[in-house]
LUMKOL-400964 format. One record per atom (N, C-alpha, C, CB): x negated, y negated, z. Coordinates in steps of 0.1 Angstrom, whole numbers, plus 5000, padded with zeros to 4 digits. Each point is the difference from the previous one (the first is absolute). Last residue first. Glycine has a CB too. Layout:
% LUMKOL-400964
XYZ;...
END
This chain:
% LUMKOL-400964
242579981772;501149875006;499849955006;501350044998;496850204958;499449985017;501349935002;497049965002;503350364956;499949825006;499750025014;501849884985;499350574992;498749874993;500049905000;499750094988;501750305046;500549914996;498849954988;501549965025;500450505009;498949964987;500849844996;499350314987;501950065042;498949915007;499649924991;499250155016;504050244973;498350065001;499149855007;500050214972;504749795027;500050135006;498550054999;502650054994;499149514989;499849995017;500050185005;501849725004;496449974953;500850155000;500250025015;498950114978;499949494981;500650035016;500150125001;501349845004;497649984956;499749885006;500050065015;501049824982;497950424967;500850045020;499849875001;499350245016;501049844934;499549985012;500549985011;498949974988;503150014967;499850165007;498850015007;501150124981;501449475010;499350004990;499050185000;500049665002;501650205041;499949884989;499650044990;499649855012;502550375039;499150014985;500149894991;500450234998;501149965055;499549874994;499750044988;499249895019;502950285030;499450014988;500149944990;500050125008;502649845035;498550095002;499450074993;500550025014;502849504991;499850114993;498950055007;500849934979;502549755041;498750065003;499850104995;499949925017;503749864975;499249865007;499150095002;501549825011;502250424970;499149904991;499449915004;501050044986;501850235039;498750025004;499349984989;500650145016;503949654999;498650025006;498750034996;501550045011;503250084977;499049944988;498749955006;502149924986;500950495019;499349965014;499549914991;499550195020;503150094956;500550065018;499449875011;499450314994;499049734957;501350004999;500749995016;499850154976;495449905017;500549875006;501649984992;497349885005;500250525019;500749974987;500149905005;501050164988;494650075031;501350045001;500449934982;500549985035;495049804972;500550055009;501950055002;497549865007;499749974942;500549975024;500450075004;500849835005;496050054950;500350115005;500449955012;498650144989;500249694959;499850025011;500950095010;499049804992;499150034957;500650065006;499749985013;500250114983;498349784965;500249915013;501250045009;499049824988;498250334968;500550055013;500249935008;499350164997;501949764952;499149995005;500350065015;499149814983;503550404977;499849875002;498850025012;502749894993;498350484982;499549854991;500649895008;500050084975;503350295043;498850014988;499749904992;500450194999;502049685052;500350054984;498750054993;502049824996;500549905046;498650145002;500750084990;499050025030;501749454978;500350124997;499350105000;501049904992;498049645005;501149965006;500650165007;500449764982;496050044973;500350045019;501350005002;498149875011;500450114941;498550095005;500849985017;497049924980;506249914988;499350114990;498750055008;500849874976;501749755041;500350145004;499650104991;501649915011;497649584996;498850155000;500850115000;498249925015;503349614987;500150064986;498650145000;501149704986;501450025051;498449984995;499250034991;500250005015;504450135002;499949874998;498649935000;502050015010;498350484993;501349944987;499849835000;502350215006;495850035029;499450004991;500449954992;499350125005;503049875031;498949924999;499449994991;500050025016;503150324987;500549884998;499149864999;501850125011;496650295007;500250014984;500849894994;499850245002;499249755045;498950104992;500449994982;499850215025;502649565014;498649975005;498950114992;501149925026;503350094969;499649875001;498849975001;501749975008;499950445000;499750014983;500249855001;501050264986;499749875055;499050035001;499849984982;500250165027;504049754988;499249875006;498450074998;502249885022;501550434963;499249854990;499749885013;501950034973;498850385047;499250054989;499849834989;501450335002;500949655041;498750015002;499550084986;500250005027;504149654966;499850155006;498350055002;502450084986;499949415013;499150094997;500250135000;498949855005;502749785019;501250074991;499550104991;501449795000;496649895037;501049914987;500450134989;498549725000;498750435033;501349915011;500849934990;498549935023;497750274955;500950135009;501049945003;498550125011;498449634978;500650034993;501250064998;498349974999;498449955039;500949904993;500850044995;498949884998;497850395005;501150055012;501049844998;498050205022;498149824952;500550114994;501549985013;497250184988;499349495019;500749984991;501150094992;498049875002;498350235030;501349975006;501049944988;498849965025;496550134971;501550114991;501049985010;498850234987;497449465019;500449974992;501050114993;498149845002;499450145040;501449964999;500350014988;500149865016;495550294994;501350094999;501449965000;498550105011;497249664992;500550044986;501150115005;497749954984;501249635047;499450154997;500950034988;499250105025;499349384977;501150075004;499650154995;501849784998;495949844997;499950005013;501150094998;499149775010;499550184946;498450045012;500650005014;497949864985;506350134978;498849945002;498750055010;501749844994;503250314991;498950075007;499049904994;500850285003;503949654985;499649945012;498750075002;502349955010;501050134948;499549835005;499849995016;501649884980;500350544992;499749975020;499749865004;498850235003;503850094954;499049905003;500249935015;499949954973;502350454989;499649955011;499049915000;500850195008;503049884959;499250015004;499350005017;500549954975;504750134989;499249965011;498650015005;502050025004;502049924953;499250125005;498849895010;500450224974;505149855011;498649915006;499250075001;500949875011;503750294991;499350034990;498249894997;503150104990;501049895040;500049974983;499050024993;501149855004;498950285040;501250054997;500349964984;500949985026;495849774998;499550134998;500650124994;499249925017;502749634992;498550004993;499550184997;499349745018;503550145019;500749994990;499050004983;501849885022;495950165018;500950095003;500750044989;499949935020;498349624992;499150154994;500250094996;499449985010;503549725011;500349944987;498350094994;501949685005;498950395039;501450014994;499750004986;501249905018;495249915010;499950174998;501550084991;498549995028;501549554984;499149984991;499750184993;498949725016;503950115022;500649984985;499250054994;501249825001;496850175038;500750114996;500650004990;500250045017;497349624997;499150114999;501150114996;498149925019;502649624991;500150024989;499850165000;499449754993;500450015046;501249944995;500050074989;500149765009;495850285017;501350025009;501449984995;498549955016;497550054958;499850115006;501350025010;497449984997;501449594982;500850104993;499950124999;500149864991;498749845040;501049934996;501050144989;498249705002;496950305009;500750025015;501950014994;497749825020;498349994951;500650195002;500750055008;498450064995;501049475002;500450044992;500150174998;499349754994;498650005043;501350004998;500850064990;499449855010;495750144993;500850075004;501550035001;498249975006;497349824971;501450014997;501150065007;498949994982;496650035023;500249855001;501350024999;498149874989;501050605033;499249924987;500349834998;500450244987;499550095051;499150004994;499749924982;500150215020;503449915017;499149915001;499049984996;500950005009;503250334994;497950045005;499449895005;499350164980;505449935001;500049965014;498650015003;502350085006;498050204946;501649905011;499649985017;502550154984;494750084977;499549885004;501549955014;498449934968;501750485008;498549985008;500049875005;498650144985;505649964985;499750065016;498949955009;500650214990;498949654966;501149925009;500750075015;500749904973;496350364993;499649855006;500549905007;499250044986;503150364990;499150025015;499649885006;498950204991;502849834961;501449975017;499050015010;502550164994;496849854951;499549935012;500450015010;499549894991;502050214963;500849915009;499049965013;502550134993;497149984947;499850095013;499949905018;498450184977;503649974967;500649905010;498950035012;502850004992;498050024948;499250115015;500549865012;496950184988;505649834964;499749935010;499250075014;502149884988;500850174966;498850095004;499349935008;499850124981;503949715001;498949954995;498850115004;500949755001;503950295009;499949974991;498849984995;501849955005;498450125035;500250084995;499950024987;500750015017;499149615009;498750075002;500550184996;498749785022;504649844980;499050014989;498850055002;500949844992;502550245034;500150064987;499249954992;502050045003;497449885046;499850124991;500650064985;499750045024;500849454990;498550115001;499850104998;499649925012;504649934994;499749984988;498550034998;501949844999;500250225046;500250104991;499649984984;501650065018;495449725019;501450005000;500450104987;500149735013;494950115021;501150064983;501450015006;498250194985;497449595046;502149975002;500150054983;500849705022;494950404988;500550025010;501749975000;497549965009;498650144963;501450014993;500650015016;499850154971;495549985016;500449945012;501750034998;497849805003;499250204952;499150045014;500749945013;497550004987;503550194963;500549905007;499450025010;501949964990;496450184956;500650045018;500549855011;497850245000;500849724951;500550154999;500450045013;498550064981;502549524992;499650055010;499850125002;500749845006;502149834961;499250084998;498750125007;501049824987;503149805018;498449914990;499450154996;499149715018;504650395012;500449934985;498849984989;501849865015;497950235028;500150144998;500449984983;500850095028;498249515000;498750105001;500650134992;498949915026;504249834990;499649924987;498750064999;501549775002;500650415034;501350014985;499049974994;502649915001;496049995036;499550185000;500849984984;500150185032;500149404986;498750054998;499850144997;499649845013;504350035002;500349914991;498350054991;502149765017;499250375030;500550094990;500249954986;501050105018;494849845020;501449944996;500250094993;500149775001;495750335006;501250055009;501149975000;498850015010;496150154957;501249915004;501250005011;499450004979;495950134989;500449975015;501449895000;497150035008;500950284954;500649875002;500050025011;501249954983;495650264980;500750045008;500649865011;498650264995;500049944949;499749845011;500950125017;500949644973;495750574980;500949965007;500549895012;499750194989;497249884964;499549965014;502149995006;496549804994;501250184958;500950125004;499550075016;500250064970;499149505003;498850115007;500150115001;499449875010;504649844976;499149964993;498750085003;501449794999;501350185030;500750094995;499049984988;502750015010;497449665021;499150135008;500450114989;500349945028;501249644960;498750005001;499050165008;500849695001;504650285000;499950024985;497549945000;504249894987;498150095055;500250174993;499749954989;501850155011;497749435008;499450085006;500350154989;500349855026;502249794962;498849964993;498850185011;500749584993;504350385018;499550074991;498449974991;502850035001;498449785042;499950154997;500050044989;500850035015;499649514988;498650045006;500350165002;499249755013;504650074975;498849994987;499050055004;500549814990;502950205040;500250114991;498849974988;502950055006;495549735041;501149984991;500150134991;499649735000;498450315051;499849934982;501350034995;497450064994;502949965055;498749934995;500049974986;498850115016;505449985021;499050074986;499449914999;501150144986;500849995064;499549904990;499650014987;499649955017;501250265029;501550064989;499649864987;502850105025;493349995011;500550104989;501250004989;499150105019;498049485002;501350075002;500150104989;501249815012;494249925013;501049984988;501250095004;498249964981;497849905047;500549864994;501050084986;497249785009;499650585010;500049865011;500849954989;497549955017;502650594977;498949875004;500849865000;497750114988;503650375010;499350015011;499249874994;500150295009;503749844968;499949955013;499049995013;502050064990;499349764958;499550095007;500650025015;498049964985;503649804960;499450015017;499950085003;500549875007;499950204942;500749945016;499649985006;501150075002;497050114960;501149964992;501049915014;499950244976;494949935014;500749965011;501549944997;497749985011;499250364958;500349875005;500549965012;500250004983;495750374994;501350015008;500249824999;499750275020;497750104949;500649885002;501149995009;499349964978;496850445007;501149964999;500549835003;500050255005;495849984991;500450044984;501550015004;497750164989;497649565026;501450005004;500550094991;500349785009;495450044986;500550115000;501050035007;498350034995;499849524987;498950105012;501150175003;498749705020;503150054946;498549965000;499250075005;500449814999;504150155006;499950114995;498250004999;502950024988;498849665034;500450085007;499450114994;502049895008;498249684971;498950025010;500350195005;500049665010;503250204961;499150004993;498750095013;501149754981;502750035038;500450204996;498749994989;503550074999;497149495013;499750135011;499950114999;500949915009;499949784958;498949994999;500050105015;499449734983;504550225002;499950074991;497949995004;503049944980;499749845045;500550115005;499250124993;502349885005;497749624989;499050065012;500350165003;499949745014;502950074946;498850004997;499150085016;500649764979;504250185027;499750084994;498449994996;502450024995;499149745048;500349984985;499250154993;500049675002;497850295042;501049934998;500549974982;499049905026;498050395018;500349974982;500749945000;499750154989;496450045048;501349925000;500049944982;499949925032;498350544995;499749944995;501149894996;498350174997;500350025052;500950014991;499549944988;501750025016;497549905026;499550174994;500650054993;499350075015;498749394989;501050135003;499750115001;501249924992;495649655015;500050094990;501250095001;497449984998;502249525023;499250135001;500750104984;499749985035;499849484989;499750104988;499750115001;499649874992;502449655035;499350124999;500150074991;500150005017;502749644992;498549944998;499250125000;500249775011;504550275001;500449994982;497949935001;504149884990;497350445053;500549904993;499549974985;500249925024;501050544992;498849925003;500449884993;498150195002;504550224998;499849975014;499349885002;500150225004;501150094954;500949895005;499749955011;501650074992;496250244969;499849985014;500749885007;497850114995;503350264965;498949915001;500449955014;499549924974;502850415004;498750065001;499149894998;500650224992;504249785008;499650095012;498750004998;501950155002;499249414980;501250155002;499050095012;501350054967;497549455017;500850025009;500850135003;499949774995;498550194955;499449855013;501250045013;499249734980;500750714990;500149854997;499449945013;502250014983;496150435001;500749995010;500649854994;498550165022;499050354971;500149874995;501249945006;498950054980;497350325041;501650004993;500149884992;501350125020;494350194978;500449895010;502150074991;496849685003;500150584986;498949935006;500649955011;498649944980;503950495000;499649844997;499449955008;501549964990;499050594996;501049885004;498749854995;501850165028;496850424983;500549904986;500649915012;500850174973;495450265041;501149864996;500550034989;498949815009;499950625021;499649904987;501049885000;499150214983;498150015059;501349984994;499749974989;501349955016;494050185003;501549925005;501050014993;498949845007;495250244997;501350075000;501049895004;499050255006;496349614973;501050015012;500950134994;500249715009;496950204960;499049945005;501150025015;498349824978;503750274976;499450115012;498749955009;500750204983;502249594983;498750034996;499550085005;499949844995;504249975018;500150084989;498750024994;502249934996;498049815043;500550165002;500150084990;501149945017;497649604977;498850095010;500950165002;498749735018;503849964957;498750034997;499150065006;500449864991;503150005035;500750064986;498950074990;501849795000;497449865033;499850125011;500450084985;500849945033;499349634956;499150045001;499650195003;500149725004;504150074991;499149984988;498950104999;500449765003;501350045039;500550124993;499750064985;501549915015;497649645005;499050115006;500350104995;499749935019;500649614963;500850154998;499350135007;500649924977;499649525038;499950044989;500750124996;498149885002;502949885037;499849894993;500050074985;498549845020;504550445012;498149995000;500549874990;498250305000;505150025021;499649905010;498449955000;502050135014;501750144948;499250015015;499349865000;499550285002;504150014966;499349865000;499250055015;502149784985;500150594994;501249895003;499549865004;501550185008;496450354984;500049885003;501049934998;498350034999;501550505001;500649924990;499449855012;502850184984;495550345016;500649895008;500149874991;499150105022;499750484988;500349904987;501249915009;499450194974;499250185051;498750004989;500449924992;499150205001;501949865049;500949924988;499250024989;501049825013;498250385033;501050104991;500749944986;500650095023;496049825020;501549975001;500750074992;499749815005;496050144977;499950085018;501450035001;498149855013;501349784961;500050164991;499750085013;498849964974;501849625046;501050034990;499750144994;500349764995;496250085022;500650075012;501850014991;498049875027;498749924945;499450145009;501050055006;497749935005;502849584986;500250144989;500250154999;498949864995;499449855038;501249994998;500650064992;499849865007;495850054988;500050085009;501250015008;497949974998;501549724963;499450104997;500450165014;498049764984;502949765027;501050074989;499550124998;500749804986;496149965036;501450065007;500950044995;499649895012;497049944964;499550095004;501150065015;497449894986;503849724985;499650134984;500050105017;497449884967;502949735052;501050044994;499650124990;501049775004;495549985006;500250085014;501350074998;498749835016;499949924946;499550115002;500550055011;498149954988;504149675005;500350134989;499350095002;500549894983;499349785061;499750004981;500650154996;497249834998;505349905050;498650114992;500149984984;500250225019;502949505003;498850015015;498950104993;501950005025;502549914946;498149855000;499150095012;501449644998;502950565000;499250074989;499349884993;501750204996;500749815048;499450115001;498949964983;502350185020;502249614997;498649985004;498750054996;501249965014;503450164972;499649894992;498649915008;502849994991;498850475025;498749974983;499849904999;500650134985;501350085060;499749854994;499450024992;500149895015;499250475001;501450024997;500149864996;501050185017;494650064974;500449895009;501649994997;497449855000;499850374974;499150045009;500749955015;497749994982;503150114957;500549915012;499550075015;502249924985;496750304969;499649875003;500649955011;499749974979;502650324997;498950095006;499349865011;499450234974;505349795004;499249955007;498950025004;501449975001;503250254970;499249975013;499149894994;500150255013;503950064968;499949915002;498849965010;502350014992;499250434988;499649934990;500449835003;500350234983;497650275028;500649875013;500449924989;498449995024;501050564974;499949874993;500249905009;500850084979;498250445028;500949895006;499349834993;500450205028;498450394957;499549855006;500649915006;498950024986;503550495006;499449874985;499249945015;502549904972;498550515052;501149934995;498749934989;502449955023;498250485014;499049914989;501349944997;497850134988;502450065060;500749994984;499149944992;502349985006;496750345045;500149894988;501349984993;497850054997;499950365031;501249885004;499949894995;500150075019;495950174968;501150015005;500949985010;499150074988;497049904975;500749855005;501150115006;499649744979;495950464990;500950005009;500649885013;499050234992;498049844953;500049925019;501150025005;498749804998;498450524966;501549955007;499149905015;502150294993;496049864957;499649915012;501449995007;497949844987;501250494965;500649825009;499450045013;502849914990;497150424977;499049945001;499749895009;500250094980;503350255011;499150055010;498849865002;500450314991;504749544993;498650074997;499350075010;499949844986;505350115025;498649884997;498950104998;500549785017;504950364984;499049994988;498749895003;502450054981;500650015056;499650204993;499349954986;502650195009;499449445010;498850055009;499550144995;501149895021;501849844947;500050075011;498750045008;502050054989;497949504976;500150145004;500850065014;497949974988;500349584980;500850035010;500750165000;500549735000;495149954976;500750114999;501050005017;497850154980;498449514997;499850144994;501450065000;497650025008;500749455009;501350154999;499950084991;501849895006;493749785002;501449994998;501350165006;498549824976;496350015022;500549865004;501750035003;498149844982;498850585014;499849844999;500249915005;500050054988;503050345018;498549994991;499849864992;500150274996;503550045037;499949864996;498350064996;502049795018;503150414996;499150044998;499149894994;501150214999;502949935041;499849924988;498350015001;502549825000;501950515018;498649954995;499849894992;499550205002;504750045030;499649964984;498649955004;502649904986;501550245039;498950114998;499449984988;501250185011;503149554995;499050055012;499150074992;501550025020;501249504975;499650144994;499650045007;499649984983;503749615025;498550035002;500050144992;499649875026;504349834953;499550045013;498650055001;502150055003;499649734960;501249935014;499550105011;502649914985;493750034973;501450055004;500549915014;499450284990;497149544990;500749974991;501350105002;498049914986;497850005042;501049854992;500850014991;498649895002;499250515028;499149924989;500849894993;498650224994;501150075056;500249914992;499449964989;500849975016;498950495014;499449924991;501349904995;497950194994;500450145048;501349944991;499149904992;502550015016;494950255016;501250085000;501149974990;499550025024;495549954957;500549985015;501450085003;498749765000;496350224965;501550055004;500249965017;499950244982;496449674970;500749925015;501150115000;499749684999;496150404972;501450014999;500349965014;500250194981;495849674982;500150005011;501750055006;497849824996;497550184973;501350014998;500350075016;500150034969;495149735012;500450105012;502049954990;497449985034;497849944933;501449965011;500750085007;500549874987;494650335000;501649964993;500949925010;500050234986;494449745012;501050005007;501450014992;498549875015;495650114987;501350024991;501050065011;498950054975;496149715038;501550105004;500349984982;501449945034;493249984989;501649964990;500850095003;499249924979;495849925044;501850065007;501150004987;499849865028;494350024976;501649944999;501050155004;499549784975;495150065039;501450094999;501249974997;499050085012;494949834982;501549905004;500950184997;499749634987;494950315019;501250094995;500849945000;499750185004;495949564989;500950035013;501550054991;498749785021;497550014957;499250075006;501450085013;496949814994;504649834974;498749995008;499250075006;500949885001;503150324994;500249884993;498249945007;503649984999;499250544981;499149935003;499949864998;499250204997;505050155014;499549914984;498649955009;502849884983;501450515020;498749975006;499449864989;499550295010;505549935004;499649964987;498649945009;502749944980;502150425033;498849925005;498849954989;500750145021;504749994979;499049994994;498849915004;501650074986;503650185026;499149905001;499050034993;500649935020;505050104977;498450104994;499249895002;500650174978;504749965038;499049894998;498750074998;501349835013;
END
């Protein structure tokens, strides 16, 4: 770096500027194993080499430049960023369907925003929305502020809101028929309201489309094993979202809802709690991303914490295992499985959310593809895999660093001890170094 001290007379008074020139620092990470998303096993004695923004170079340790910057990580594994590609940033309050009138969009933007934070901290540098728990588009919002570089945070994508029919999962069944409140959900009925939703959606910058093709279970007055929209009202949905070249993602749990979602054209199935074996063939047949959610229904079972309790209770204690079975089987066919945590809202520590990895596991996952769920599989279904998911040349650096092998110990993707975004440090727990306050 070449400084240059520059004298300038202002008003009678020397001023002192300071100019630098600066070459981008290149930067070679070595730890003990390197996961990169795309062999079946860890590498050893390898370097990864980054400049800029991006992957320069995967090397033997014996070949890193004299010029590079070693950040030594040892006892580590680097691995890709950890995708979440279902969540909630927004939700502050386990009761959403309460929770998202009690605060405005802004106070929502600015707890999201710093939730965010502790997510990339956490280790998620790219997080797929799935609707949240706002009147307007906070997310939207936060999206822009981070891609402008005014914040550090994860990079988005997903959808504002979910779309929901009268009475489904994403409107508010509790309040007698004289009151007026606003859902958290956007409510469509009949192909046209469906086609003017997904309009609105893409408007304010939604650049996916989720439906509520079933009941839920974490809210009041409906039934998961229930389909909501008609095969018209789905296909008017994918074919209006397809038209923007805006993918749809389907919340669905009945097995009548996951079919006719995979049929109409869907690119991911979000939940697929009761699939059955014709599900996974047509989610093979169709190239069907599947990403199942299991944790949350751990987290929540028997807490009391949400309106709906019974209903998770019910199918945590009766359903929960079939459900990991028919995963399993899913997985064996060839399915390709995402990760998504749908739970780290503002009240919940971010570290639960790679418990979602050790799920996987339990449904049949082998720890190498329950970890490429959550990295490069993720990417694939968010049509990024040409820049994330993978610690490849030319793609962007969104890397991180755990403690030991989480082949051996998946654990320890709950508390990375190193962080990069975009081939900046977010974290470096061996030099102290964070660029987010926490």
């Amino acid at each position: 770096m070449a400084i240059f001290i520059v004298l300038r007379r202002v008003t009678g008074v020397i001023a002192i500027f300071l100019m630098s020139i600066t070459n981008a620092t290149e930067y070679a990470l070595v730890a003990g194993n390197l996961i990169d998303g795309r062999s079946d096993i860890a590498l050893k004695n390898k370097a990864v080499l980054v400049l800029d923004k991006k992957i320069t170079a995967v090397v033997d340790t014996s070949q890193i430049p004299a010029t590079a910057v070693i950040i030594n990580l040892p006892g580590t594994t680097l691995m890709p960023g950890m995708i979440n590609a279902h969540e909630h940033p927004l939700l502050y309050k386990s009761d959403y369907q309460n929770a998202h009138l009690q605060a405005s969009s802004a106070y929502k933007a600015l707890l999201g925003l710093k939730n965010l934070q502790r997510l990339l901290r956490a280790g998620w540098t790219t997080i797929r929305v799935m609707g949240d728990g706002d009147v307007y588009y906070a997310n939207q919002d936060i999206r822009k502020i981070i891609d402008s570089g005014v914040f550090i945070g994860p990079r988005l994508t997903g959808a504002a809101h979910y779309i929901s029919i009268t009475g489904g999962g994403g409107d508010i069944n509790y309040f007698s028929p004289e009151q007026t409140v606003i859902a958290d959900g956007l409510i469509a009925d009949g192909p046209d309201e469906i086609r003017k939703a997904i309009r609105k959606e893409i408007k304010y910058g939604s650049d996916w489309i989720k439906i509520m093709v079933t009941g839920a279970f974490m809210s009041v007055g409906d039934n998961p094993r229930n389909v909501s929209f008609s095969p018209q009202e789905l296909a008017a949905a994918v074919e209006e979202s397809s038209r923007h070249n805006i993918p749809v993602a389907a919340h669905a749990h009945a097995t009548e809802g996951i079919n006719q979602a995979i049929i109409a054209g869907a690119r991911s199935i979000e939940h697929g709690s009761y699939l059955d074996e014709e599900s996974i063939a047509l989610m093979v047949k169709h190239q069907v991303y599947y990403v199942p959610t299991i944790y949350i229904g751990d987290y929540y079972a028997n807490s009391g914490k949400l309106l709906a309790q019974s209903k998770n209770d019910e199918f945590y204690t009766s359903f929960r295992a079939d459900w990991l079975k028919m995963i399993g089987k899913a997985y064996r066919a060839g399915v390709k499985i995402a990760v998504g945590s749908d739970l780290c809202g503002y009240a919940v520590p971010s570290h639960v959310c790679a418990r979602e990895f050790a799920t996987l596991i339990e449904a049949g996952l082998s720890p190498m593809d329950a970890i490429k769920a959550g990295t490069i599989v993720g990417a694939e279904l968010l049509q990024w895999d040409d820049k994330l998911g993978s610690i490849e040349v030319n793609k962007l650096a969104d890397i991180i660093a755990v403690s030991g092998n989480p082949l051996e110990d998946i654990s320890t993707l709950e508390k990375p001890v190193f962080v990069m975004k975009d081939g900046v440090i977010i974290f470096n727990n061996f030099e102290k170094y964070s660029a987010i306050n926490n």
